[in-house]
C-alpha positions, 0 to 999 in steps of 0.5 A, a space after each residue: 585240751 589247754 582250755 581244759 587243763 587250765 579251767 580244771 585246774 582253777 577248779 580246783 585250786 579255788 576249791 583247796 583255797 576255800 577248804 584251807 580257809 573253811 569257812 571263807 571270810 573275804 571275797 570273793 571266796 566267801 561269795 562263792 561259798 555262800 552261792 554254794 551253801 544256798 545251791 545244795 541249801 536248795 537242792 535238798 529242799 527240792 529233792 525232800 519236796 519231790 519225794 513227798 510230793 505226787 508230782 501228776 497230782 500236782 499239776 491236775 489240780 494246779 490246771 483246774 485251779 487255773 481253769 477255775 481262776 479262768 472262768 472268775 475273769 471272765 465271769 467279771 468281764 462279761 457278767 454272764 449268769 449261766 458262767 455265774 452259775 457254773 462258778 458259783 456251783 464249783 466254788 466248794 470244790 475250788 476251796 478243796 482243791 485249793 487247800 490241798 495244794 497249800 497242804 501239799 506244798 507246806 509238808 515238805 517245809 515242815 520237815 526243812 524248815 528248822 534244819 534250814 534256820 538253824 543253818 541260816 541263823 548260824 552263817 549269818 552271825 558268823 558273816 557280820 560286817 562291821 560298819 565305821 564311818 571315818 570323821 563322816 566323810 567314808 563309810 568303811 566295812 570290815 568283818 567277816 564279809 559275805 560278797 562284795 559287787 565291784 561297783 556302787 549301787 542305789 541305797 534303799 531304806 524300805 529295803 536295806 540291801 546293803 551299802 555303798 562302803 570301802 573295803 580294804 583291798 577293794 575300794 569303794 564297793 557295794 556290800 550286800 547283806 548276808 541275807 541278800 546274798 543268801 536268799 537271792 542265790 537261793 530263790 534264783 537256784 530253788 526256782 530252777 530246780 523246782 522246775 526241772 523238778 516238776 514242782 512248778 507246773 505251768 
């Protein structure tokens, strides 16, 4: 019962804390506000994606899609005609199939995707860090700051993550870019959901 009033308590202290400072500009606030903007972010898109979408449909074309892919394999594992043949006489309603299931996916994005940009773009200027370095010797970030890991991590140039950099009252962290940290949330919760969903057949 302890446990209980401790942990609803924290809840929701943590929530008048972020509401206070609407939106958060340090973490690790702003690391969850961003988590949970990507959270609801990803279930409007699912439950848009669920109305529209004929979920039975969905899955029978995906099985004969996969079927289909099955049969290609084998047909170039063993070079079999009479499997050639079959594929080959298959191939015009494939390409239908394969249409409509691009279709049916892309309708509901089109409805999304413009709200969803607009709100994307406006967080990512409002989440812009500042990079100084000091005489070459640190790296320092201030602004507003999305999320912070407590811990150094590889810097990539082919993909800029973010940076290894100090911040007033952490240290030297790792700092990731809004994007990231948006999308990173976003895709790991949107892929959930879509499954629970039935949106991703197996």
């Amino acid at each position: 019962m302890v446990l209980l009033e401790t942990i609803v308590t924290g809840v929701i202290n943590t929530s008048l804390s972020i509401l206070q400072a609407f939106p958060p500009t340090t973490p690790p606030l702003s690391s969850i506000f961003v988590l949970i903007v990507s959270f609801f972010v990803s279930l409007g898109s699912t439950l848009i994606s669920r109305y529209m979408i004929d979920v039975d449909k969905l899955k029978r074309l995906t099985r004969e899609t996969k079927k289909y892919n099955k049969m290609r394999m084998e047909m170039m594992k063993t070079a079999d005609s009479k499997l050639k043949l079959k594929y080959e006489r298959n191939a015009d309603r494939m390409r239908k199939v394969q249409s409509e299931l691009s279709m049916m996916r892309m309708r509901p994005l089109l409805i999304t995707f413009l709200p969803l940009m607009i709100f994307f773009v406006v967080f990512s200027n409002y989440y812009s860090i500042q990079v100084n370095d000091v005489q070459g010797i640190a790296t320092v970030v201030s602004g507003n700051i999305p999320a912070i890991i407590p811990f150094n991590l590889p810097e990539t140039i082919l993909f800029p993550l973010g940076k290894n950099a100090w911040v007033d009252g952490w240290g030297t962290v790792f700092v990731p870019n809004y994007v990231w940290w948006y999308f990173g949330g976003s895709i790991t919760f949107g892929s959930i959901m879509q499954k629970i969903a039935g949106l991703q057949p197996d």
